[in-house]
C-alpha positions as CSV (number, residue, x, y, z in Angstrom):
1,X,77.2,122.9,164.3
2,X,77.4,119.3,165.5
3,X,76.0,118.0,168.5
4,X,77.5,115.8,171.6
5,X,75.2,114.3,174.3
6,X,77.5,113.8,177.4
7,X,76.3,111.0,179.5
8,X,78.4,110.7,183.5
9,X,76.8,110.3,186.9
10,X,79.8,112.7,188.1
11,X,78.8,116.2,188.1
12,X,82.6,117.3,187.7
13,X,83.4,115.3,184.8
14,X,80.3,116.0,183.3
15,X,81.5,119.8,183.6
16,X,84.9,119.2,182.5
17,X,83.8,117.3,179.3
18,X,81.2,120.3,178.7
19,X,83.9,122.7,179.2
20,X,86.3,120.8,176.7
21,X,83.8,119.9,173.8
22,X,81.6,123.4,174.1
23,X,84.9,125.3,172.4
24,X,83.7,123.5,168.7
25,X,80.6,121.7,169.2
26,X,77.0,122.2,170.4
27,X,76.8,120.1,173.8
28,X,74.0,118.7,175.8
29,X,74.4,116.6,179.1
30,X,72.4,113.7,181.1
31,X,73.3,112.6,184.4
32,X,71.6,108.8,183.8
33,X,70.7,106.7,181.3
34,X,67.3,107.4,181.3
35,X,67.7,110.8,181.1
36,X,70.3,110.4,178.0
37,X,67.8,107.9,176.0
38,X,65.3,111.4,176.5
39,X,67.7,113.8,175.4
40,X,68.8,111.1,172.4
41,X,65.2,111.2,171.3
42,X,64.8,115.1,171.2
43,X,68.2,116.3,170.4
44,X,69.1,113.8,168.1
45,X,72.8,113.9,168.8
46,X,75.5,113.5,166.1
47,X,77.7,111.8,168.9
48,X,77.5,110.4,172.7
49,X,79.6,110.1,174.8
50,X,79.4,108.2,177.8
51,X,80.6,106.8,181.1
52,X,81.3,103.4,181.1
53,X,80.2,102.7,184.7
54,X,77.3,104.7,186.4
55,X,74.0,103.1,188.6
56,X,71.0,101.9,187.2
57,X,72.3,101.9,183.7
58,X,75.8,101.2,182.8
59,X,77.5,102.4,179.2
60,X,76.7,98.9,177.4
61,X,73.1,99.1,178.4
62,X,72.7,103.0,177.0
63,X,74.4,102.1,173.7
64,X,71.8,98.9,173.5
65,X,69.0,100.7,174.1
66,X,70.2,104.0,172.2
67,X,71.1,101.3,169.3
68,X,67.1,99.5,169.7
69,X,65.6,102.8,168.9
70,X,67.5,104.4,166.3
71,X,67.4,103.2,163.1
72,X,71.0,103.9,161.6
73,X,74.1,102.7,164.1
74,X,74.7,105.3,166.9
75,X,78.3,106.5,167.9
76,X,79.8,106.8,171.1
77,X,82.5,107.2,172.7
78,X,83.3,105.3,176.0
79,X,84.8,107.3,178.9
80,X,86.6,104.9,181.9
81,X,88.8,105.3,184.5
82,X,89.1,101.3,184.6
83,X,92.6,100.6,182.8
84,X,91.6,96.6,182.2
85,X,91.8,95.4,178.3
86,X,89.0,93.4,179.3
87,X,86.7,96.4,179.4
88,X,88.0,98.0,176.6
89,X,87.9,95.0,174.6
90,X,84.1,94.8,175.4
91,X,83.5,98.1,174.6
92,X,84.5,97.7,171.0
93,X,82.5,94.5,170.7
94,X,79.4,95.6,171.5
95,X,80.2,98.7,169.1
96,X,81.9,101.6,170.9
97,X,83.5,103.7,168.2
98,X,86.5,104.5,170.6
99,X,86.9,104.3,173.7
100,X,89.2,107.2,176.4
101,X,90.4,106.9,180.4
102,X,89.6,109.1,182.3
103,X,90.8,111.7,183.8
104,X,90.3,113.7,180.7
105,X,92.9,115.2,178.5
106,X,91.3,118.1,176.5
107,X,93.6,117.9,173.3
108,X,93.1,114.4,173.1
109,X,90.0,114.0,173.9
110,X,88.6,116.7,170.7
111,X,91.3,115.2,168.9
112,X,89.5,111.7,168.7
113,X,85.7,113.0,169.0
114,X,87.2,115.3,165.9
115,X,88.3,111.9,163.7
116,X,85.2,110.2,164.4
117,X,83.0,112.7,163.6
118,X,85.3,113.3,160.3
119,X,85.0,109.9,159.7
120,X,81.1,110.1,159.4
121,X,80.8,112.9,157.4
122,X,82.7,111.1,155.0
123,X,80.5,107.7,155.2
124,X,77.6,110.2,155.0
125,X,78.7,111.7,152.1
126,X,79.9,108.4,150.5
127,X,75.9,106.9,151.4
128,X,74.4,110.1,150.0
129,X,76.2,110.4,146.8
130,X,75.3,106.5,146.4
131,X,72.1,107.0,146.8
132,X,71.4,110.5,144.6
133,X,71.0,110.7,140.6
134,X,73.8,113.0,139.6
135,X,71.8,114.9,137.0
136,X,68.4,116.1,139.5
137,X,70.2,115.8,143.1
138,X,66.9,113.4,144.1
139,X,67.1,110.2,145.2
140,X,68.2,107.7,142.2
141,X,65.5,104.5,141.9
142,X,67.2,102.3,144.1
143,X,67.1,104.9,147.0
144,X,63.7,106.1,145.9
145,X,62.1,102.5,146.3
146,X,63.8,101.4,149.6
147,X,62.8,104.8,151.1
148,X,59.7,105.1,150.0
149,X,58.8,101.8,150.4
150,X,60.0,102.2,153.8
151,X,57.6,104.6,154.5
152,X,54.7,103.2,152.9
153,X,54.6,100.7,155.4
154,X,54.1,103.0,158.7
155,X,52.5,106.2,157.2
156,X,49.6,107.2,154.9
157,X,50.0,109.6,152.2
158,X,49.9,109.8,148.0
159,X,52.3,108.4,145.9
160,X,52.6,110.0,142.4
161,X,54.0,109.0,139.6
162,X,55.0,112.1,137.5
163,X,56.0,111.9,133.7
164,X,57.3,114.5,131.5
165,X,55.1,115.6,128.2
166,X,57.1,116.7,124.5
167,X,60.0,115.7,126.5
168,X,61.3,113.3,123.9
169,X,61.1,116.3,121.5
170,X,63.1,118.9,123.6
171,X,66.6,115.7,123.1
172,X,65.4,116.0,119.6
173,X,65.0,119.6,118.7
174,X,67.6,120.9,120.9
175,X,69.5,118.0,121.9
176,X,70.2,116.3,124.5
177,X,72.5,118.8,126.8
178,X,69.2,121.1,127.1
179,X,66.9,118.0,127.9
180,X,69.2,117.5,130.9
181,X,68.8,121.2,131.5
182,X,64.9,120.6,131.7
183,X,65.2,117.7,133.9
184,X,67.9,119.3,136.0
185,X,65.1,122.4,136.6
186,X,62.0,120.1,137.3
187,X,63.3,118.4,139.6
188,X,64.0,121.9,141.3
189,X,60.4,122.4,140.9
190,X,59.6,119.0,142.5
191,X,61.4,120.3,145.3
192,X,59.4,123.0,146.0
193,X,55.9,121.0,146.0
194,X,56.8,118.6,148.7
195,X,58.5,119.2,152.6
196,X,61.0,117.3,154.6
197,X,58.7,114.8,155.5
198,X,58.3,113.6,151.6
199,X,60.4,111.8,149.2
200,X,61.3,112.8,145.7
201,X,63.2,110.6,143.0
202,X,63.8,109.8,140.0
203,X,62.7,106.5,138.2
204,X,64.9,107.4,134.9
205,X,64.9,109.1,132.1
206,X,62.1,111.7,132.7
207,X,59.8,109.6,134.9
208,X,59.5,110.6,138.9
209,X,58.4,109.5,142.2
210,X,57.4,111.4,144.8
211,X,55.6,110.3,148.2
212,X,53.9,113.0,150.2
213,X,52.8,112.1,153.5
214,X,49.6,112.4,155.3
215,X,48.1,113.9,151.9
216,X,44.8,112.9,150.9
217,X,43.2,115.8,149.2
218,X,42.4,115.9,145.7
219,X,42.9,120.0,145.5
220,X,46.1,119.8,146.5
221,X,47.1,117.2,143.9
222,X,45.3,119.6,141.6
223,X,47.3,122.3,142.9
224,X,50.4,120.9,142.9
225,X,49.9,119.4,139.1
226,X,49.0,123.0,138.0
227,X,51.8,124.7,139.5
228,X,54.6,122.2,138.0
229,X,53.0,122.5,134.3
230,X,52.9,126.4,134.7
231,X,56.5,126.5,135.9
232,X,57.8,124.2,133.8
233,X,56.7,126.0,130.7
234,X,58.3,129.2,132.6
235,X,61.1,127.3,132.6
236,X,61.3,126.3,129.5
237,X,60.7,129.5,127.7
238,X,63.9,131.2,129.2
239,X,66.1,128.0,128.1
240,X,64.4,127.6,124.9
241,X,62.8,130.7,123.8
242,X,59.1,132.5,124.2
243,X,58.6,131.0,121.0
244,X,58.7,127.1,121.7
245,X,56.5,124.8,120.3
246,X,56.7,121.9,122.1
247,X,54.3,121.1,124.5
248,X,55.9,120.4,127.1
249,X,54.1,119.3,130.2
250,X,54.1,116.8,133.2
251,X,51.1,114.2,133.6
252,X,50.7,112.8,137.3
253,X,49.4,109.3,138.2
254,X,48.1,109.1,142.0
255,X,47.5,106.4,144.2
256,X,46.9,106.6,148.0
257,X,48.4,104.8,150.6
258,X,46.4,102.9,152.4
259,X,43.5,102.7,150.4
260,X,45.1,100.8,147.8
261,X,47.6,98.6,149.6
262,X,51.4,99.7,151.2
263,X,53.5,97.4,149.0
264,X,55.4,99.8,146.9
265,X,55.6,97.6,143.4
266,X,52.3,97.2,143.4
267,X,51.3,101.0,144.5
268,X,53.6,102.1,141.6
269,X,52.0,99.9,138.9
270,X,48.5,101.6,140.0
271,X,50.4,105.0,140.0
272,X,51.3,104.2,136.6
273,X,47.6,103.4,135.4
274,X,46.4,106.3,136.3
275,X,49.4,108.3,134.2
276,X,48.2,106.1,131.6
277,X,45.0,107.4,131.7
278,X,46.3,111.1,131.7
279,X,48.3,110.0,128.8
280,X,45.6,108.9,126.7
281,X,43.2,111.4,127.4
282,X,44.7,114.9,127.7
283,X,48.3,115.0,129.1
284,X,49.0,118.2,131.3
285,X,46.9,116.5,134.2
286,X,46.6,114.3,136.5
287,X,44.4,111.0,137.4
288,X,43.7,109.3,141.0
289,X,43.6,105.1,140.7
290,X,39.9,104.0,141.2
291,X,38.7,107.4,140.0
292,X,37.3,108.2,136.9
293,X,38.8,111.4,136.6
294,X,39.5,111.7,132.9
295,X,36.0,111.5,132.2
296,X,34.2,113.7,135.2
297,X,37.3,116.4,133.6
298,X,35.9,116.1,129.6
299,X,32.1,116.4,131.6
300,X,32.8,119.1,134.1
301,X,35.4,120.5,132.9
302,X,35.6,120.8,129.5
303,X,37.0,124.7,129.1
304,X,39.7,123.6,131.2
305,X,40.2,120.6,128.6
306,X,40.2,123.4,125.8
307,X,42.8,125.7,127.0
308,X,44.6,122.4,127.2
309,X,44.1,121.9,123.5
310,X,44.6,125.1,122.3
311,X,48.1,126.6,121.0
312,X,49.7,128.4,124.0
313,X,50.8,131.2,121.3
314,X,49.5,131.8,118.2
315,X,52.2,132.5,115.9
316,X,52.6,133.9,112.5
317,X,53.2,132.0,109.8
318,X,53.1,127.8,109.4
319,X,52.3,125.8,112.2
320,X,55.4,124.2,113.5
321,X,55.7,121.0,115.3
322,X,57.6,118.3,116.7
323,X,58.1,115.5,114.4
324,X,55.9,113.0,116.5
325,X,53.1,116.0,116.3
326,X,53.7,115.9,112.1
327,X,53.8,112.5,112.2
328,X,50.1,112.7,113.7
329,X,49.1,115.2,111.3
330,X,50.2,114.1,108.3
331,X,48.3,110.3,108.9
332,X,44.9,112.5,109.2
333,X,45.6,115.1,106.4
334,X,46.0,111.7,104.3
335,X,42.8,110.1,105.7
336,X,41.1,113.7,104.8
337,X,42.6,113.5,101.2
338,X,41.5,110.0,100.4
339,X,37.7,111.3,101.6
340,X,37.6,115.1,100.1
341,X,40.1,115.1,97.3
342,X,41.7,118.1,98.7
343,X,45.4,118.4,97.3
344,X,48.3,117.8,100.1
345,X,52.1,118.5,99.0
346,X,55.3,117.3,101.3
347,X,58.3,119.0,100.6
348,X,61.8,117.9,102.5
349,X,64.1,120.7,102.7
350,X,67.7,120.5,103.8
351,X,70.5,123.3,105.0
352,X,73.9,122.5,104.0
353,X,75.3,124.2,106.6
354,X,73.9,123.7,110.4
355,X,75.0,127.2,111.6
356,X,72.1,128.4,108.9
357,X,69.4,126.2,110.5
358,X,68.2,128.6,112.7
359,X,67.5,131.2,110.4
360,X,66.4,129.1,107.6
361,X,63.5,127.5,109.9
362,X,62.2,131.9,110.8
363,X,62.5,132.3,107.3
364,X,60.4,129.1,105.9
365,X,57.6,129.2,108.6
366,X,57.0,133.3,107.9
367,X,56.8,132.1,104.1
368,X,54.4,129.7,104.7
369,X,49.9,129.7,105.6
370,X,49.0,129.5,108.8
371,X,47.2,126.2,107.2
372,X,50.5,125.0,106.3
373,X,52.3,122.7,108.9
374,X,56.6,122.2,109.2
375,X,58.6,120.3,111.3
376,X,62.2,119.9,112.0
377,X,62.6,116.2,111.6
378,X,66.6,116.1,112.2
379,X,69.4,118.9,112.6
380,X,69.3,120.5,109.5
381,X,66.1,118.5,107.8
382,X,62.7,120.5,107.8
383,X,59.7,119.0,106.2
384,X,56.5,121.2,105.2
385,X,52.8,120.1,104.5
386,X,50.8,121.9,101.9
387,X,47.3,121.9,102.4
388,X,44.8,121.5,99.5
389,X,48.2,122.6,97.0
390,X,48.2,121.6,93.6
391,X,51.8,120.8,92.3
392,X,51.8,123.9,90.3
393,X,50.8,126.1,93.6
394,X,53.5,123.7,95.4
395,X,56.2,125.4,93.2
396,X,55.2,128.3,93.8
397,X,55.8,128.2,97.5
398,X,59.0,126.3,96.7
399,X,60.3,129.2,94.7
400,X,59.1,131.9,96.9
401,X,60.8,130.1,99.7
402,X,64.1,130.0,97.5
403,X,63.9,134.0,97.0
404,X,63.8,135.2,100.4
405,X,66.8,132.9,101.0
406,X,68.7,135.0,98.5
407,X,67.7,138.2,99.1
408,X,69.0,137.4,103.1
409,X,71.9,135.9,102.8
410,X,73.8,133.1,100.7
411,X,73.4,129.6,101.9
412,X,73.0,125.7,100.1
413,X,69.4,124.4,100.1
414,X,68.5,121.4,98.7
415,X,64.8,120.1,98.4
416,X,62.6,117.7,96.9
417,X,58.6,117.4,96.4
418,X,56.3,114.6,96.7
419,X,52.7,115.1,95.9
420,X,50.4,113.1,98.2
421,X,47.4,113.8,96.4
């Protein structure tokens, strides 16, 4: 419900306006300015209305002093029984957002505190919707700077910078519908690590900020950073299947306010060198600026660092992979070729039609060694790795592949073979 301070020296009209205003709003009421600046401070008003005239502090004074202590503008509503133009015309100068003589008539009196409070819901919702990414519901980057940056300046605290592992894989695997899916539930997650008093937003694509005040503890960073990798795999095993194989993950970049400065562009830069370091040493983690943290992790820490490495599920069949993971693979299968003179087949398979994808990629990874290695490297492309396969062996597979098609069901394939060495 929304709240009105009343602010009049005269104990009836202050009753009247209660009376008048209590039928749809939640009302509070000062008998002095001084008292209505304490009420403004605890009660936080959506609305005041005041006399115009009263001792010790008059209407233009309240809204002054009201105005000097609140950030955004304050509205009020000016109650007079002067009839001059020359007071009303004051009262709109100094920023009165109406103004009504007294005595009081109740239908028009909650007929214009009703417009005015309409009126800034709708600037409300017009600032709020400029200032929120449309996809997440957080604050967009514009937002998410000024605010943040705003706070950095007056309060201590972390800022993270959080960045989404495999994400580029889920846009290509599954396209781009589910990655916005993925996004759409981290940021629920995000939500649920920080309170009111912290800031969340996004920085675009599937990089985010978030600011949490008065935090200074490395366990709950480590907390926090666990929680969102374990729900976000959650997550993305009932959009995407028990089975994925994409490692999805978030890494975190910290840097503390003030230890490292309060400007915001160059907090975020440090943020981002510690998400570097994450990056390039294990993803799934997080680093503190002016920590080594990466290594004391490898040192102290290394079982955590396996489990880390290790496939989340071991499935049967070939090892499937994102095409960036392949890409990876492949270079060092080659490198291992050119040193052990080990054979190493690529074969490129393609469905002809994309409602057969699906079943075509079950069917090829059960056919294949747990050795072997496939990716899907566009909609209906797959592309398989043969370890230590002679070309002979390589048709074999091929062939085998070919048959179980068949004996399922009736769909084009077309292939070719390249022999690597």
């Amino acid at each position: 419900m929304q709240k009105i301070l009343i602010v009049d020296d005269e104990k009836i009209m202050l009753m009247l306006a209660r009376r008048i205003l209590s039928k749809k709003y939640a009302v509070v009421v000062a008998t002095s300015g001084s008292e209505a600046i304490k009420l403004f401070e605890s009660e936080q008003p959506d609305l005041v209305l005041s006399d115009l005239l009263m001792p010790e502090m008059d209407g233009y004074e309240l809204h002054k002093t009201l105005q000097e202590k609140s950030e955004e503008p304050v509205p009020i509503i000016f109650m007079t029984a002067d009839e001059s133009a020359e007071s009303e015309s004051r009262g709109f100068e100094v920023g009165a957002a109406d103004y009504i003589r007294k005595p009081l008539k109740p239908d028009v009196l909650l007929r214009r505190v009703g417009n005015i409070l309409d009126n800034l819901d709708k600037i409300h919702g017009l600032k709020t919707a400029a200032s929120t990414d449309q996809l997440t519901g957080l604050l967009n980057k514009h937002a998410a700077q000024d605010e943040i940056s705003n706070l950095l300046e007056k309060t201590t605290g972390a800022l993270l910078m959080l960045d989404l592992d495999g994400f580029k894989l889920v846009n290509d695997i599954h396209g781009h519908a589910m990655g916005d899916k993925i996004l759409s539930r981290f940021a629920d997650l995000i939500r649920k690590i920080i309170r009111e008093s912290d800031l969340a937003g996004r920085m675009g694509g599937d990089e985010f900020a978030v600011y949490l005040q008065n935090v200074h503890d490395e366990k709950i960073l480590r907390d926090k950073t666990i929680y969102l990798n374990e729900q976000l795999l959650a997550a993305a095993k009932k959009l995407m299947g028990e089975d994925i194989q994409i490692p999805l993950g978030v890494s975190v970049g910290v840097v503390f306010c003030p230890d490292e400065g309060r400007n915001f562009s160059e907090l975020y830069k440090k943020a981002d060198a510690a998400l570097y370091n994450v990056k390039k040493n294990s993803k799934h983690g997080y680093a503190i600026y002016g920590f080594n943290h990466a290594t004391q992790t490898a040192t102290e820490n290394i079982s955590q660092l396996r489990m880390i490495l290790n496939e989340r599920t071991v499935e049967k069949g070939a090892y499937f992979v994102g095409f960036e993971s392949f890409q990876t693979i492949y270079r060092l299968l080659v490198r291992m070729v050119d040193n052990y003179q080990k054979g190493l087949q690529l074969i490129q398979f393609t469905v002809g039609e994309e409602k057969f994808v699906d079943q075509f990629k079950e069917i090829l990874t059960n056919s294949l060694r747990k050795s072997d290695c496939v990716t899907q490297s566009g909609k209906s492309t797959f592309l398989v790795l043969l370890m230590e396969a002679k070309s002979e062996e390589c048709e074999i597979v091929k062939n085998r592949i070919l048959d179980k098609i068949k004996n399922v069901t009736d769909f084009e394939i077309s292939y070719s073979t390249e022999k690597i060495f």
